[in-house]
Steps between C-alpha positions, in 0.01 A plus 500: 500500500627258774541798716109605474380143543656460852378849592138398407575182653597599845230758444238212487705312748470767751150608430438107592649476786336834631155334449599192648609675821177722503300145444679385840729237268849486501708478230630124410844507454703431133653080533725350259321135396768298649401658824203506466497144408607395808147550655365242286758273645450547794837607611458809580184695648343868440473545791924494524536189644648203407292268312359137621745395211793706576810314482881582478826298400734509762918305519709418816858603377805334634808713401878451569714735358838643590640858453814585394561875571837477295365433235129559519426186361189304630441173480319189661111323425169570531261219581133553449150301603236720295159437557254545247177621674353610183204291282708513218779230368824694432716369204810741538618679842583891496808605666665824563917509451477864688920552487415503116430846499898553476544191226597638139245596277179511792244770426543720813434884548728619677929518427715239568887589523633242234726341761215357698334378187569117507334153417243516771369207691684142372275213526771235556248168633119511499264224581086494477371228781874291453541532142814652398412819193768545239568890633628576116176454378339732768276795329658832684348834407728722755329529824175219370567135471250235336534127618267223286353280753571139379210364682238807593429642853173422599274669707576490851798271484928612504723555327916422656789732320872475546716796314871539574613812387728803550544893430735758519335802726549822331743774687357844314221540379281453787151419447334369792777258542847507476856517689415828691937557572766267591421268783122538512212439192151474475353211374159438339293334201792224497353189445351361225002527631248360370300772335150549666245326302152675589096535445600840281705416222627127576897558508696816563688558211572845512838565511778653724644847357574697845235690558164368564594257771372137614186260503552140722324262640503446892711251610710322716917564542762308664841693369837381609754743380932484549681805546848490600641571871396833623234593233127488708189430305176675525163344316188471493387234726587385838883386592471198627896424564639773701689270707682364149610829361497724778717561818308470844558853572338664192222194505455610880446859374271426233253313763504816695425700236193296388380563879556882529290804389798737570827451197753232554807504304592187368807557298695809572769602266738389793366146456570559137834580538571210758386243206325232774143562392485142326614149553833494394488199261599608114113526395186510707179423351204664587158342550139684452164420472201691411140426422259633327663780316522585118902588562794394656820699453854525752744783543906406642716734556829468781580843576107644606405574847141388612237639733214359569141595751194254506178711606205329577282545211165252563388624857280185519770247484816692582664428175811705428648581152874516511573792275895511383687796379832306324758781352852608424642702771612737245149614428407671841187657361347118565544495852129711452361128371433320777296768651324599159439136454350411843269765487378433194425098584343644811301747300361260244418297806283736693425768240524438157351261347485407882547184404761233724825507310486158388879359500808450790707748360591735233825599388661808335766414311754791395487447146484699153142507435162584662344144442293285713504121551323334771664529831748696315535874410810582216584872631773743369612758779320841477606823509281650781276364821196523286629351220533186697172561618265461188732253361533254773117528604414498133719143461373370783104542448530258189486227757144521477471583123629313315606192734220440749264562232697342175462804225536402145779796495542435108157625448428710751688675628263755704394214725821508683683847432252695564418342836874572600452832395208614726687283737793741455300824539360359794737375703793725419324798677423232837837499527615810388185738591757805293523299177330584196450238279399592148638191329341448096288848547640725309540240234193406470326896559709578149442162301111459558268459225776482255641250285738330741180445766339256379187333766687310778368148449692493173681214531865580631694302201284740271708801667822691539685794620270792610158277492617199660619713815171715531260183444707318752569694810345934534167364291416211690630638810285793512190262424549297776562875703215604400250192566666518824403875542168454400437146755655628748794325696252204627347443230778491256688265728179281520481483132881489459484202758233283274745588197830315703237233664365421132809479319800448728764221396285475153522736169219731472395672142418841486164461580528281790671829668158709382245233601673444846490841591168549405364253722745544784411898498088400480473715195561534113782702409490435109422858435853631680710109349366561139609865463808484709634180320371367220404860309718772332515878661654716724431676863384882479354694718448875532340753701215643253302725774513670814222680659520626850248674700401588894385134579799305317615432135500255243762374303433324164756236406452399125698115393680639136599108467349200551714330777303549812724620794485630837398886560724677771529866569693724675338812565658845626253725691537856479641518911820263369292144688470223269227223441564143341175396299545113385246278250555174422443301148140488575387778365554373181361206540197625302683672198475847623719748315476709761474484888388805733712505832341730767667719712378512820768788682324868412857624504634666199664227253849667362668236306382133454759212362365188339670187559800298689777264429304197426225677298592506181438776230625541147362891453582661837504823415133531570559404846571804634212789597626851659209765639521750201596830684 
């Protein structure tokens, strides 16, 4: 019964959007009433910007921790000034206790090897504006924590915190974090945020299990961090001691490096070996500062080597990004980085999104994971060149999604993956013209329109396995493709442009995203954002017809699903020459089930093959046509 409801349903559904479209009216797109609520508000705008009202919580943290690589234990303070931007009085503070995710008992998805399963973060002091808390009776709940206020936050006044506290880094197990091998671990989530606290849904209280990753707000970071002799530090943030914890040969180095396109090596494994990297005193500490990113995160190792090149990337001002490739010496497959990553900074710079990379440098860190952080890229060697291709451009195009724009990555998760994944198809072929990137295809050409694809804007915490990888990175990646395909380079950049303009250093909602392309691009795409995200189906296409003749042909492409997609065909003429016919989206635009591509060459058609890589099709065995003969 259920079954026959929806099919009438999306029967009516479709039947009223076909009218609409033939009326000249676009389809309005489906909005939770939390979102939509926001209009009313005032905080946000349909027309994707920011509302008069909108307003954000931000913190300046103050950390000083020290490392212990021995032992892996971390501990030190956090001190926090959060500022309460919102209208409303808050009467308990969110935080996240991120390390949690390895405490005993936490809800997490994926397997923890029971020796890194420990007691998490320990609170050991905590004061709220110079009142000491008793930490015993603090309400933990694994990664969440809930602190009463005593006296409530008002609107637009702050709020000082003071926690002490300490953790023991896990060494297996590696999930984004974690010692990555003797002598050299990456470290993030590891001190005790305030949760962000937003116009959506008030607090964040969704919790940390190890897959969907991270929501925060944009703030400010000053990070001092002690490593013993020899051990360098890499963050997020600017170093602003070199002279305390580094030798003047290797600081000399690194200021040549920030002024050189060409590769400088800063460490060799020579330099390594010679142990006279640092200053020699027992422990150096290691000062940072960042502003106005959701993250801050270090790596240390004392046995890496360390190139670094600083290309110009903002042709109006001459800014350079220093862009760091920091690895074992062992792995010799990563000596490919530094190049890979370069061109990829330079490529989001000038190409795509064509868009200034917006920080002094970017590290890749030789680690055990594929994670980004901002600044920071968490990369395991790879097997081959191209390998290290799609997964360093991949890491490195989240700078823009989800840091310069601040995703809410706990709900959705298509805002930022599957901007890193066209970013990966993109990119990997500028720099490797040979490569063939089919990354999530083949996935998602078997799983569509079945029970494990549900419509993308589901929220992320909603999903797992199979659907939470197709609704975060092929699916929305071949949206954005395709949007592109049918703007045109120009265009989509325009549009792309108002998007980062609207929205950057803020947290946009889904529709934000929708509304800010519509008006960048000068046009209403609802027809192509409303099938494509928010409603069930799958791509199919087929070749139903083929009629040649002395003046030309016709070939009659009929759309077996609902998920409007690009035509392209390849077609064989009788004398072995070949002829590339391409459509865009459009053609669907007004519900046709079937589009009639002419054929303008009076040359015999042999053969004719429907599709390419990034065309998706679920039935493709009616993509083939052969002359009968």
């Amino acid at each position: 019964m259920k079954t026959l409801f929806l099919l009438r349903s999306a029967l009516l559904a479709g039947l009223l959007a076909a009218l609409a479209l033939a009326a000249g009216a676009q389809p309005a797109l489906p909005i939770a009433r939390n979102l939509r609520a926001t209009y009313a508000r005032g905080t946000r705008a349909e027309n994707g910007a920011p509302g008069p009202h909108y307003w954000q919580n931000t913190a300046a943290y103050d950390i000083d921790v020290a490392y212990n690589p021995s032992s892996r234990r971390l501990s030190g303070t956090v001190d926090i000034v959060y500022q309460n931007n919102s209208p409303d009085t808050l009467r308990q503070i969110w935080f996240k206790l991120y390390p949690n995710l390895y405490q005993e008992g936490a809800p997490r998805v994926n397997r923890i090897a029971p020796e890194d399963i420990g007691d998490g973060v320990q609170i050991q002091q905590m004061a709220l504006n110079g009142q000491r808390l008793d930490v015993r009776q603090l309400a933990i709940d694994a990664t969440n924590m809930v602190v009463p206020l005593g006296a409530p936050l008002l609107p637009h006044q702050s709020l000082k915190v003071a926690i002490t506290y300490a953790y023991t880094l896990n060494q297996g197990s590696h999930n984004r974090t974690g010692e990555v091998e003797p002598g050299s671990a990456f470290v993030a989530y590891f001190f005790p945020r305030i949760a962000v606290y937003d116009d959506l849904d008030g607090w964040n209280r969704w919790p940390y299990t190890g897959v969907a990753e991270f929501y925060n707000d944009f703030c400010t970071f000053k990070a001092s961090i002690t490593v013993p002799r020899n051990y360098v530090v890499w963050a997020t943030g600017d170093l602003v001691n070199p002279g305390e914890v580094l030798t003047k040969k290797y600081i000399d180095r690194l200021h040549r490096a920030e002024q050189s396109e060409g590769v400088t090596t800063i460490i060799d494994s020579t330099d390594v070996r010679r142990r006279d990297i640092t200053n020699p005193d027992a422990q150096n500490a290691w000062r940072f500062e960042a502003r106005d990113v959701p993250d801050f995160v270090f790596a240390t190792a004392d046995h890496y080597v360390w190139q670094a090149a600083s290309p110009v990337v903002d042709p109006k001002t001459q800014r350079r990004t220093r862009v760091d490739a920091v690895y074992s010496p062992q792995h010799r497959d990563y000596r490919d980085v530094i190049d890979i990553a370069r061109r990829t900074v330079l490529a989001m710079s000038y190409t795509f999104p064509k868009w200034p990379f917006p920080y002094a440098h970017e590290t890749v860190f030789d680690g055990r994971d594929q994670m980004e952080y901002p600044m920071m890229v968490n990369d395991n060697p790879s097997a081959t060149r191209q390998e290290a291709i799609t997964l360093t451009d991949h890491e490195i195009f989240h700078t823009m999604f989800p840091f310069y724009l601040g995703i809410n990555e706990t709900k959705y998760g298509w805002m930022d993956e599957g901007w890193a994944t066209i970013g990966e198809w993109l990119i990997s072929s500028m720099i490797d013209p040979t490569l063939v990137d089919s990354y999530g295809m083949q996935p998602y050409n078997a799983a569509a329109g079945t029970e494990a694809d549900p419509p993308i804007v589901t929220l992320s915490s909603q999903q797992t396995d199979q659907a939470f990888f197709l609704n975060s990175y092929p699916k929305p990646g071949l949206g954005y493709l395709f949007v592109k395909d049918l703007l045109g380079d120009e265009l989509f950049t325009r549009a792309l442009h108002t998007y980062i303009r609207n929205w950057h250093g803020k947290h946009p909602m889904p529709h934000d995203f929708f509304n800010s392309m519509n008006a960048g691009a000068g046009q209403n795409l609802n027809w192509f954002w409303r099938r494509w995200f928010f409603e069930d189906g799958y791509p199919d296409l087929a070749i139903a017809r083929v009629a040649q003749g002395p003046s030309g042909g016709e070939i009659t492409i009929e759309a077996k699903g609902t998920k409007p997609v690009p035509i392209d065909l390849l077609l064989t003429f009788a004398d072995g020459t070949t002829q590339k016919i391409h459509r865009t989206i459009a053609v669907w635009q007004a519900g046709a089930h079937a589009v009639v591509v002419p054929v303008s060459s009076k040359k015999t058609i042999s053969k004719i093959l429907l599709g390419s890589l990034y065309v998706p099709d679920s039935f493709p065995k009616d993509n083939v046509w052969e002359m009968a003969r």
